[in-house]
C-alpha atoms as an extended CHARMM CRD file, in Angstrom:
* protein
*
       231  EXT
         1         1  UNK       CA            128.1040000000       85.7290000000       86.3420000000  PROA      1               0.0000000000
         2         2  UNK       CA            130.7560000000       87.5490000000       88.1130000000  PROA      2               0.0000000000
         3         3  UNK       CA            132.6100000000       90.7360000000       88.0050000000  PROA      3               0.0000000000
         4         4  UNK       CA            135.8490000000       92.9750000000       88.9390000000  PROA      4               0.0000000000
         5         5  UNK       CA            134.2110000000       95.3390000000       91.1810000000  PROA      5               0.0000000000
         6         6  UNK       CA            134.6400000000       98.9440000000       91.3720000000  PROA      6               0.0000000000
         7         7  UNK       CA            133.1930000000       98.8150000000       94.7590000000  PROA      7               0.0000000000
         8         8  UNK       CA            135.6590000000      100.2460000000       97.0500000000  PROA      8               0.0000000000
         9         9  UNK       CA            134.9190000000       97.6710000000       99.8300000000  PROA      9               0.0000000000
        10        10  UNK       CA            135.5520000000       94.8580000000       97.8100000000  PROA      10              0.0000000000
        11        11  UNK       CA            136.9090000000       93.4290000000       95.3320000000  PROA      11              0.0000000000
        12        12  UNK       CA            134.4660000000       91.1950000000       93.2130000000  PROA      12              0.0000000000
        13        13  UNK       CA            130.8090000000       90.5170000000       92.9880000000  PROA      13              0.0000000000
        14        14  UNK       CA            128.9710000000       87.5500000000       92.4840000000  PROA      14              0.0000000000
        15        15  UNK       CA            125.2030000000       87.6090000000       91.1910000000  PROA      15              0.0000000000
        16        16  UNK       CA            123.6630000000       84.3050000000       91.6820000000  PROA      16              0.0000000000
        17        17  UNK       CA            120.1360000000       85.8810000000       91.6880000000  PROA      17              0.0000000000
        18        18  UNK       CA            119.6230000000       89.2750000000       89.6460000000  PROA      18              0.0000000000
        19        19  UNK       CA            116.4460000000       91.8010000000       89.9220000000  PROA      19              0.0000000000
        20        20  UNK       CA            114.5080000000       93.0950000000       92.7030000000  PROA      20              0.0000000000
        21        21  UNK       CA            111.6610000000       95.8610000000       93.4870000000  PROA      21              0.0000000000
        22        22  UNK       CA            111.9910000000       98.7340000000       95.4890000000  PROA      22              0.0000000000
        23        23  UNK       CA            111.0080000000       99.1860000000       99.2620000000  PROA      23              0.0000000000
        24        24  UNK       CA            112.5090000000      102.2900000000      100.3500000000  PROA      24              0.0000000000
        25        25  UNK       CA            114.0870000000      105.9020000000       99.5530000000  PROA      25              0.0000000000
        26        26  UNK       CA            117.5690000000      104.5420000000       99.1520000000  PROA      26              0.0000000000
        27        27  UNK       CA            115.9330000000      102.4470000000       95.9920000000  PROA      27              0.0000000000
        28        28  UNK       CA            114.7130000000      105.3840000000       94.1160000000  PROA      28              0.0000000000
        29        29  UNK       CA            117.7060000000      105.7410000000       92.0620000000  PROA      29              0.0000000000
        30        30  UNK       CA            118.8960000000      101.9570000000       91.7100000000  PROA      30              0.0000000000
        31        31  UNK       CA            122.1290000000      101.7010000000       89.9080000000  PROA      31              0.0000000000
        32        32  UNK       CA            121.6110000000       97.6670000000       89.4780000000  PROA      32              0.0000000000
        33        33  UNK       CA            118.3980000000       98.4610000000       88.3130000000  PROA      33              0.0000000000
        34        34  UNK       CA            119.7070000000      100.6850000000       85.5190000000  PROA      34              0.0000000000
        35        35  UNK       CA            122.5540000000       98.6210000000       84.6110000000  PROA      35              0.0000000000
        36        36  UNK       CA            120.1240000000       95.6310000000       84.4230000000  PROA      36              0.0000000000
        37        37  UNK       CA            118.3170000000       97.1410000000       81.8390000000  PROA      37              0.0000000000
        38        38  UNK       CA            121.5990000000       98.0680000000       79.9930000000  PROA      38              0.0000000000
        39        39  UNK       CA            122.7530000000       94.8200000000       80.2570000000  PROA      39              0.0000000000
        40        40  UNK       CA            119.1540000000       93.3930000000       78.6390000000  PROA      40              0.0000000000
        41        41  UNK       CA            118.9780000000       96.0000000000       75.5280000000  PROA      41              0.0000000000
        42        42  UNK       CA            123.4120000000       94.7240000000       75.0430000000  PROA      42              0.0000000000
        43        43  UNK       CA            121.9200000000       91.1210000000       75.0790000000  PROA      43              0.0000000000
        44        44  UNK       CA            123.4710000000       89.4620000000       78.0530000000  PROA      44              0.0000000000
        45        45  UNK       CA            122.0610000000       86.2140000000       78.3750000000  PROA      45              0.0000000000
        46        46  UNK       CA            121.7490000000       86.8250000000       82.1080000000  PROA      46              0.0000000000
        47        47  UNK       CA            119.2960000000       90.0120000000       82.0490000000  PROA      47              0.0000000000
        48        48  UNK       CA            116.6600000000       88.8990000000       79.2580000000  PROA      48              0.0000000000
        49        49  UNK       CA            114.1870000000       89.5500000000       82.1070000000  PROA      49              0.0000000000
        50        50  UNK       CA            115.2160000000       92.3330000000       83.1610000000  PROA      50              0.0000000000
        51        51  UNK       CA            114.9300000000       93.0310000000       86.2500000000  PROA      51              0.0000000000
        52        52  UNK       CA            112.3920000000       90.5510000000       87.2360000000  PROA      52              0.0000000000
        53        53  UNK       CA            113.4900000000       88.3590000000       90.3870000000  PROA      53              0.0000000000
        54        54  UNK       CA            115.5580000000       85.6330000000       88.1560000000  PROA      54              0.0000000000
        55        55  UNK       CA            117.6800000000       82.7160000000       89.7270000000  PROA      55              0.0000000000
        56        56  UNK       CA            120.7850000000       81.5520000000       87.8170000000  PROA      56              0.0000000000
        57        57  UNK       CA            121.7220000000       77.9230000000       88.5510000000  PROA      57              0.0000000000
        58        58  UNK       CA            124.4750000000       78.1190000000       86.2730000000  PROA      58              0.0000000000
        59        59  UNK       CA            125.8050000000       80.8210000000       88.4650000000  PROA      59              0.0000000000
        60        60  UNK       CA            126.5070000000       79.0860000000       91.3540000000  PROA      60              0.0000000000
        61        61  UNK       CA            129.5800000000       77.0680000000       90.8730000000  PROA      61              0.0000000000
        62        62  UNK       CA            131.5170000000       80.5530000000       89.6050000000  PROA      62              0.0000000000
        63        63  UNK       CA            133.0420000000       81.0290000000       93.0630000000  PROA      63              0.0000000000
        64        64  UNK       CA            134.3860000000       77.2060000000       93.2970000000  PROA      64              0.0000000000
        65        65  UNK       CA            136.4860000000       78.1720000000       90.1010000000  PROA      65              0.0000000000
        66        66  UNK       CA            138.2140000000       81.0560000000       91.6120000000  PROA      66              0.0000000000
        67        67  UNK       CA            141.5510000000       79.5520000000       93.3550000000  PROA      67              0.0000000000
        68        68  UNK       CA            142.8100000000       82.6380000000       94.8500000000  PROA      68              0.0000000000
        69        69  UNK       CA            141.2030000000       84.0400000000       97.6920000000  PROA      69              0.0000000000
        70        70  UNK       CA            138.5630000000       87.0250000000       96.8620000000  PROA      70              0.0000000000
        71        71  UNK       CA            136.6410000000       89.0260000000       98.7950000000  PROA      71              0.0000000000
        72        72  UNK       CA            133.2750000000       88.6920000000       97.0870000000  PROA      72              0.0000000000
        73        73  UNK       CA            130.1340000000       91.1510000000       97.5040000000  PROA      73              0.0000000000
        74        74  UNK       CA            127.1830000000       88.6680000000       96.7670000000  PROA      74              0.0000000000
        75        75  UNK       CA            124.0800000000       89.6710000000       94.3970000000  PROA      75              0.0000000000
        76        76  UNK       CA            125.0900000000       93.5160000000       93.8970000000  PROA      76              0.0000000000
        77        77  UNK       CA            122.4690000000       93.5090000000       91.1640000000  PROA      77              0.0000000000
        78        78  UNK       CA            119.8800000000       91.8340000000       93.1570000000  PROA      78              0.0000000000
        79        79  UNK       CA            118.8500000000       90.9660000000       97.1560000000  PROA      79              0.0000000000
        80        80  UNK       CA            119.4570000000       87.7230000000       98.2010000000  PROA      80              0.0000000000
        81        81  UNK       CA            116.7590000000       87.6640000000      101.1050000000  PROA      81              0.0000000000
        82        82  UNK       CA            113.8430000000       89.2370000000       98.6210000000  PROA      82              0.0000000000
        83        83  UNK       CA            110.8330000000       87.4660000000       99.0690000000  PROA      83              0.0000000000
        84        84  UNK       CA            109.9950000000       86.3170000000       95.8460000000  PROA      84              0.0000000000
        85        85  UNK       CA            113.2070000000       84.0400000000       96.0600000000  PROA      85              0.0000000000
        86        86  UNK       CA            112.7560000000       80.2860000000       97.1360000000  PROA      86              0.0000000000
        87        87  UNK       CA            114.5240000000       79.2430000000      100.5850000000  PROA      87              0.0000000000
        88        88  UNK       CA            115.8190000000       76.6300000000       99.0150000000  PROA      88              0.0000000000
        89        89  UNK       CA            118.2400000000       78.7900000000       96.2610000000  PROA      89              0.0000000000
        90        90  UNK       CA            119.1680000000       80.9310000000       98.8810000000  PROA      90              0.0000000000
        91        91  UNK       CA            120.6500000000       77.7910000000      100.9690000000  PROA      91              0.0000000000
        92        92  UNK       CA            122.4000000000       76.6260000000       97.9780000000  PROA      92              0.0000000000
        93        93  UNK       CA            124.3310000000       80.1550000000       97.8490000000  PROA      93              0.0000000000
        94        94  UNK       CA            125.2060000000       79.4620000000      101.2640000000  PROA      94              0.0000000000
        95        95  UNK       CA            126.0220000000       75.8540000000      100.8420000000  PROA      95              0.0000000000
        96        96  UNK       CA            128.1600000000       77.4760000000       98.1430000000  PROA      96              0.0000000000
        97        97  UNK       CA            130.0230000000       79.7650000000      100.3800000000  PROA      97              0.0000000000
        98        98  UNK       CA            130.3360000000       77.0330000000      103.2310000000  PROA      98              0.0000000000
        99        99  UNK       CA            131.6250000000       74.8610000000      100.9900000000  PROA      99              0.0000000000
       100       100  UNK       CA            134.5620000000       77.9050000000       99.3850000000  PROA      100             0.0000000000
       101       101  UNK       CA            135.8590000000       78.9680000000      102.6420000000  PROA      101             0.0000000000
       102       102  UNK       CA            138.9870000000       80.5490000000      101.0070000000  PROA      102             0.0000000000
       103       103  UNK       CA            136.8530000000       83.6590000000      100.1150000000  PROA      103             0.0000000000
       104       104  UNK       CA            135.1440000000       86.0290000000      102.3750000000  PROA      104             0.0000000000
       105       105  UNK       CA            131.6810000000       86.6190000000      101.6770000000  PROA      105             0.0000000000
       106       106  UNK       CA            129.8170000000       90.1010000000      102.1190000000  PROA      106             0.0000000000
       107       107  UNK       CA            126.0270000000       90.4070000000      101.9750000000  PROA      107             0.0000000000
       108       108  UNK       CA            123.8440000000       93.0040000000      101.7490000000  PROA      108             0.0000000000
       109       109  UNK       CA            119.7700000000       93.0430000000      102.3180000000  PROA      109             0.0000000000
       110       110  UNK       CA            116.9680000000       96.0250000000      102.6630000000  PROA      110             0.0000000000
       111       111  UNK       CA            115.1280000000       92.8600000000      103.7110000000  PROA      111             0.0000000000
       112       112  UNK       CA            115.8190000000       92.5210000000      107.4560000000  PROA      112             0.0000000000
       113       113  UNK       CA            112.4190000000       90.8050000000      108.3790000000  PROA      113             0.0000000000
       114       114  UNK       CA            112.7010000000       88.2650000000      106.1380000000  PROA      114             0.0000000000
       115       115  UNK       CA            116.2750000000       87.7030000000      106.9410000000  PROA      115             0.0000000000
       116       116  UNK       CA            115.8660000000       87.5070000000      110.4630000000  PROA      116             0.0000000000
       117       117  UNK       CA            113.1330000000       85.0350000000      109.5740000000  PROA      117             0.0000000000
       118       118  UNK       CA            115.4700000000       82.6780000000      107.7430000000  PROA      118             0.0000000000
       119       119  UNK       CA            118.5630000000       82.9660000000      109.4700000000  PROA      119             0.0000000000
       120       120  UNK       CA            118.0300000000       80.1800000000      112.1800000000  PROA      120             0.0000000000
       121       121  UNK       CA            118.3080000000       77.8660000000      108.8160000000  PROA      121             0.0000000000
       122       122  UNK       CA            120.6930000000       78.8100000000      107.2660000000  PROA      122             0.0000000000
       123       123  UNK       CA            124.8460000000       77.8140000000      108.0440000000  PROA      123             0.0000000000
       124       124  UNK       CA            126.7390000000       80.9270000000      109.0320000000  PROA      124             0.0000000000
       125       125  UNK       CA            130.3470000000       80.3550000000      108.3880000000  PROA      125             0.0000000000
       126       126  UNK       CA            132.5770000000       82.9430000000      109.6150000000  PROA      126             0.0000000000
       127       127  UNK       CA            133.7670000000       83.8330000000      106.2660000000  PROA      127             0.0000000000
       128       128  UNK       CA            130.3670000000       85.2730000000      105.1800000000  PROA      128             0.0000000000
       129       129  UNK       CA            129.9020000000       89.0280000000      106.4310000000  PROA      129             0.0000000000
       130       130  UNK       CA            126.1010000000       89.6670000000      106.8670000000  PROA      130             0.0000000000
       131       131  UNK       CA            125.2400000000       93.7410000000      106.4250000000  PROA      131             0.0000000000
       132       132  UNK       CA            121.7650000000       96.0060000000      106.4230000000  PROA      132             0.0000000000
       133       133  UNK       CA            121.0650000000       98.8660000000      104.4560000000  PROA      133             0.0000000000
       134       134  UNK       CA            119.6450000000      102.2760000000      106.1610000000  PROA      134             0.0000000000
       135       135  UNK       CA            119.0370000000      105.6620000000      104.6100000000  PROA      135             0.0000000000
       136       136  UNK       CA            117.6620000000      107.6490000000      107.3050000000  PROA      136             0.0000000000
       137       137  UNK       CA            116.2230000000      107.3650000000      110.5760000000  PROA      137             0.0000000000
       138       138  UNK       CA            113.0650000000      106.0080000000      109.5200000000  PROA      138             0.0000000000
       139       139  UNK       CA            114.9670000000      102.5150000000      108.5380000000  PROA      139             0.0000000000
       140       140  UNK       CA            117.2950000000      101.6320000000      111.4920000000  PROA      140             0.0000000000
       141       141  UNK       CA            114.6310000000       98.8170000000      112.7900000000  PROA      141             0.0000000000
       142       142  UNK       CA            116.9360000000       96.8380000000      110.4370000000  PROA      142             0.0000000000
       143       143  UNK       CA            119.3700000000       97.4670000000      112.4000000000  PROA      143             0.0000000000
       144       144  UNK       CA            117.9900000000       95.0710000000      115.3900000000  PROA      144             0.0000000000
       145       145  UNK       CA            116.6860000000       92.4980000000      112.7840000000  PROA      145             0.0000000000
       146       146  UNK       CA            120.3840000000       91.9570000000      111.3410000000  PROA      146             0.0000000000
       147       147  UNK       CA            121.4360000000       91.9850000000      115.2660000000  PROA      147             0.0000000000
       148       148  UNK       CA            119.3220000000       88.9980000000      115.8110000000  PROA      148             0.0000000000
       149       149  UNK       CA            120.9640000000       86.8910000000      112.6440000000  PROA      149             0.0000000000
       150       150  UNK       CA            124.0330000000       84.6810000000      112.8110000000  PROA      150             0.0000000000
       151       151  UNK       CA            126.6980000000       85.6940000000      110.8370000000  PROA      151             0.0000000000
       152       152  UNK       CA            129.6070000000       86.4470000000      112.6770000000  PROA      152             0.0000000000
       153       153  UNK       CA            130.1150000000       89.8150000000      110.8010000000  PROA      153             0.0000000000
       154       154  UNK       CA            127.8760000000       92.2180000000      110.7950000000  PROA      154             0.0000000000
       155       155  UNK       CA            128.3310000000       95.6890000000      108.8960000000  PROA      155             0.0000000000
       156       156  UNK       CA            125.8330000000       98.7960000000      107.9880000000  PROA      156             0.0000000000
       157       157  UNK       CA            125.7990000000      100.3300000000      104.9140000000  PROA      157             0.0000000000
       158       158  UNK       CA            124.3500000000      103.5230000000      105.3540000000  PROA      158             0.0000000000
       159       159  UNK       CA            123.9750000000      104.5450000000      101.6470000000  PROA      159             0.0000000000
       160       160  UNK       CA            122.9440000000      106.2940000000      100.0550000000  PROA      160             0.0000000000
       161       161  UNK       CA            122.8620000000      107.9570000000      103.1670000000  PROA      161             0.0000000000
       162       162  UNK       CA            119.4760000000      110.7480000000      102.7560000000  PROA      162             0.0000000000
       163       163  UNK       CA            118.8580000000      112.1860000000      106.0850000000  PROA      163             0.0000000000
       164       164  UNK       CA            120.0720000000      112.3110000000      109.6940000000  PROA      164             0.0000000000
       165       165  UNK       CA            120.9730000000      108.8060000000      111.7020000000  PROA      165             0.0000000000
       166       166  UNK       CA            121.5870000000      109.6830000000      115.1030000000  PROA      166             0.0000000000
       167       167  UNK       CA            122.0940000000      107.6330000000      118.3270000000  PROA      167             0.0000000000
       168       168  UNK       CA            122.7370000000      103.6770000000      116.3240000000  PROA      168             0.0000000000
       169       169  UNK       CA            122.6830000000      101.2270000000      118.8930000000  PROA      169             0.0000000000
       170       170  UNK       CA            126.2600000000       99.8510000000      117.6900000000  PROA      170             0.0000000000
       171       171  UNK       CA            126.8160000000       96.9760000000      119.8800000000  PROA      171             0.0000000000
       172       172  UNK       CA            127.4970000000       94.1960000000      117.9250000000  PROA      172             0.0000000000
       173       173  UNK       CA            128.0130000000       96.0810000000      115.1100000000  PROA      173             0.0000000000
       174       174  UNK       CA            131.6480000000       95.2690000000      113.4260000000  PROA      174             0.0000000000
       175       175  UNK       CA            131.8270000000       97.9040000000      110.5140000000  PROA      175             0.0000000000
       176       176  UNK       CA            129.9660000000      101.0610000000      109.5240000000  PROA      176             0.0000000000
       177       177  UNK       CA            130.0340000000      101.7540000000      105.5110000000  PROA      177             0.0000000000
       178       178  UNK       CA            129.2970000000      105.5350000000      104.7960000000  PROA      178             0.0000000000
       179       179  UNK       CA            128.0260000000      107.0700000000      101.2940000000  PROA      179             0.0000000000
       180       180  UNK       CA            126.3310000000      109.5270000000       99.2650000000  PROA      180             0.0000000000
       181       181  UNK       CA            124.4980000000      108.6920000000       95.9010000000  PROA      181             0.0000000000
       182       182  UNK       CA            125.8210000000      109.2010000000       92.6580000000  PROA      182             0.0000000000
       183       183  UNK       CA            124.4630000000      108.7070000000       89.1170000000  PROA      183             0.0000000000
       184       184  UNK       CA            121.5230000000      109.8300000000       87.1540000000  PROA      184             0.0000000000
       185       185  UNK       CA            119.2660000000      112.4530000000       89.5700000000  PROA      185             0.0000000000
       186       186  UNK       CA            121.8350000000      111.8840000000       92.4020000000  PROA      186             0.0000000000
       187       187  UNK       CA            120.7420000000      113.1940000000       95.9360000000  PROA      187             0.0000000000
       188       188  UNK       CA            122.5660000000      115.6370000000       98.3490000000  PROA      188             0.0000000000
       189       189  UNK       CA            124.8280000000      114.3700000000      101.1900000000  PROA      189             0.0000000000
       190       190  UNK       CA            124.7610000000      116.4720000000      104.3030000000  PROA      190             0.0000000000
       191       191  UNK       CA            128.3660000000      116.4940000000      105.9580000000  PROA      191             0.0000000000
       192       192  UNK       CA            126.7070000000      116.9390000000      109.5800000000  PROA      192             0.0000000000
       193       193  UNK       CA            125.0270000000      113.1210000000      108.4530000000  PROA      193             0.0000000000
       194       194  UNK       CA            128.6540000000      112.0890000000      108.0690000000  PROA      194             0.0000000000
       195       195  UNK       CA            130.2620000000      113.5610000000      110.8650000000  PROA      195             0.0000000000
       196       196  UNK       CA            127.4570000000      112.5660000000      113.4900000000  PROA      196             0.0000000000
       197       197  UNK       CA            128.0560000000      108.9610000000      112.5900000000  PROA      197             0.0000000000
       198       198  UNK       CA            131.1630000000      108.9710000000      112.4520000000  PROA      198             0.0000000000
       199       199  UNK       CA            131.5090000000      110.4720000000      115.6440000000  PROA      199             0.0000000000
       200       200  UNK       CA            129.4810000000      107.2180000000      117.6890000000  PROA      200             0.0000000000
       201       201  UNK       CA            131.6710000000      104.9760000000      115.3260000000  PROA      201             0.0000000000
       202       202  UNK       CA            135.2500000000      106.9310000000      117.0200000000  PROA      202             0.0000000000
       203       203  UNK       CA            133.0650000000      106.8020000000      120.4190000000  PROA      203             0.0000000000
       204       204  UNK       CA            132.5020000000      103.3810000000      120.4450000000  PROA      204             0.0000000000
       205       205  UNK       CA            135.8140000000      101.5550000000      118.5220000000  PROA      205             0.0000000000
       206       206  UNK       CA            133.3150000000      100.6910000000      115.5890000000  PROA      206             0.0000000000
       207       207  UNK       CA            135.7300000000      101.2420000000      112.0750000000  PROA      207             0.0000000000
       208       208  UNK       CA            134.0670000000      103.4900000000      110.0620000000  PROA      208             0.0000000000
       209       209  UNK       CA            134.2930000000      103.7380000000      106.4360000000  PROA      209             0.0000000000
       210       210  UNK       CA            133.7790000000      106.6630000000      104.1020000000  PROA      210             0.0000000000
       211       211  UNK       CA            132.7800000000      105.1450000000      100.6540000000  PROA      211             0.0000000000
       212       212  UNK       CA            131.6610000000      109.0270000000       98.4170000000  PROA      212             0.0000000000
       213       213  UNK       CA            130.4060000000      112.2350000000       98.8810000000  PROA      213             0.0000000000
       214       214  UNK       CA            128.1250000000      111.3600000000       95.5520000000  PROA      214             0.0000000000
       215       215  UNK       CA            128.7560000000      112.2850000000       92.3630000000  PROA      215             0.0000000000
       216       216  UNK       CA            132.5200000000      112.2330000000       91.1280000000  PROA      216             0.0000000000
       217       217  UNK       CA            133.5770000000      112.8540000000       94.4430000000  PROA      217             0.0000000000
       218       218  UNK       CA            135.6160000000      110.4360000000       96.8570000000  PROA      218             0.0000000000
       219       219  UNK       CA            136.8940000000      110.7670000000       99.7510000000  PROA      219             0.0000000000
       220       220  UNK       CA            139.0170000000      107.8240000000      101.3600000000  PROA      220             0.0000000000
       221       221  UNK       CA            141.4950000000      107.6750000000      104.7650000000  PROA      221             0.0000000000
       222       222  UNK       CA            141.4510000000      105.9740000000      107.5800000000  PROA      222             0.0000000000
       223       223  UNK       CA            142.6330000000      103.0330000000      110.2160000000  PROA      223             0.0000000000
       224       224  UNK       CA            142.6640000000       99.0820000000      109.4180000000  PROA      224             0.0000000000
       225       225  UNK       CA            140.3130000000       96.2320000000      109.5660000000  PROA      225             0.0000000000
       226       226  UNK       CA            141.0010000000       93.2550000000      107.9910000000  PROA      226             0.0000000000
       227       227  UNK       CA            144.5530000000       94.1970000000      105.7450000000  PROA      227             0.0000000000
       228       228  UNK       CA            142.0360000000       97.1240000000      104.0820000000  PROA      228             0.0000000000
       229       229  UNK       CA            141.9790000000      100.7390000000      105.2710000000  PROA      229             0.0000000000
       230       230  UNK       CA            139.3380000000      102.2780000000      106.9340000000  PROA      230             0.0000000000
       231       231  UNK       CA            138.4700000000      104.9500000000      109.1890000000  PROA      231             0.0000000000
């Protein structure tokens, strides 16, 4: 179960697990959620539940296929550190991406307690790029949890970004994503939001980059990290 991503920060995705249940703001308006249920009423095999938690065996050996190298964003319709999935299928996605070192790896959780909690047993190969999700000030404790894992990347994804994040603690921080919300009941962006962050990320060498405004709207420039442009 795999897919050309339109995801400007990668290009693939890779859905081992599928489904999850909300936990925050930023999960109000769930685009995997919506596409899951899409996906069910089309008949895809992989979404008869839904969007109930599901783990798909099959799935796993889809990466070992692909020859060239891909940079792969793992469970985009799902979270692979949500706590209705075993330990032991999430260390045979990272056995997986041990094991495929040709690709890079980027993964992203709302679940920082429980990653923190399961990080000291899992393998962190420097190909997999471990990243946090924060909406507003009220979420940036997930900051320090994904501090305290060991990948040997670590990114934020502050999107869909719905308030004010000022003063992140961005040592040890490799890579700020930026974004508004778009789709179905899509919620304002702020530009001060943007520029305040973006401001610590110039301040402190962090690359910084811009994904949408919401909507329709892009917006894209910036430096390099990686052979990719950023800001």
């Amino acid at each position: 179960m795999s897919l050309i991503s339109n995801i400007e920060w990668t290009e693939s995705t890779w859905n081992p697990t599928t489904g999850c249940t909300k936990i925050s703001p930023g999960c109000k308006n769930c685009y995997a959620e919506r596409f899951s249920y899409r996906l069910k009423a089309m008949g895809n095999p992989n979404y008869v539940n839904g969007f109930e938690i599901t783990t798909h065996e099959h799935a796993l050996i889809i990466p070992t296929k692909w020859k060239k190298p891909r940079n792969v964003f793992v469970n985009s319709m799902s979270d692979l550190f949500h706590e209705d999935l075993p330990v032991d299928f999430i260390r045979k996605v990272f056995d997986v991406m041990l094991n495929t070192d040709r690709h890079q790896y980027l993964i992203l959780t709302k679940r920082g307690k429980r990653l923190s909690e399961l990080s000291p047993s899992l393998p962190w190969p420097k190909n997999v790029w471990m990243g946090v999700s924060v909406e507003n000030d009220d979420y940036t404790f997930r900051i320090e949890r994904l501090k305290s894992c060991g990948a040997a990347i670590k990114f934020l994804s502050l999107e869909p970004l719905l308030g004010q994040i000022r003063n992140i603690d961005l040592d040890g921080i490799d890579w700020v994503i930026v974004g508004g919300e778009s789709g179905p009941g899509a919620r304002p962006i702020d530009e001060s939001w943007v520029t305040t962050i973006k401001d610590e990320c110039v301040a402190t060498g962090t690359p910084f980059f811009f994904q949408t405004v919401g909507g329709k709207n892009k917006k894209r420039s910036g430096r390099t990290l990686g052979g990719r442009t950023y800001y």
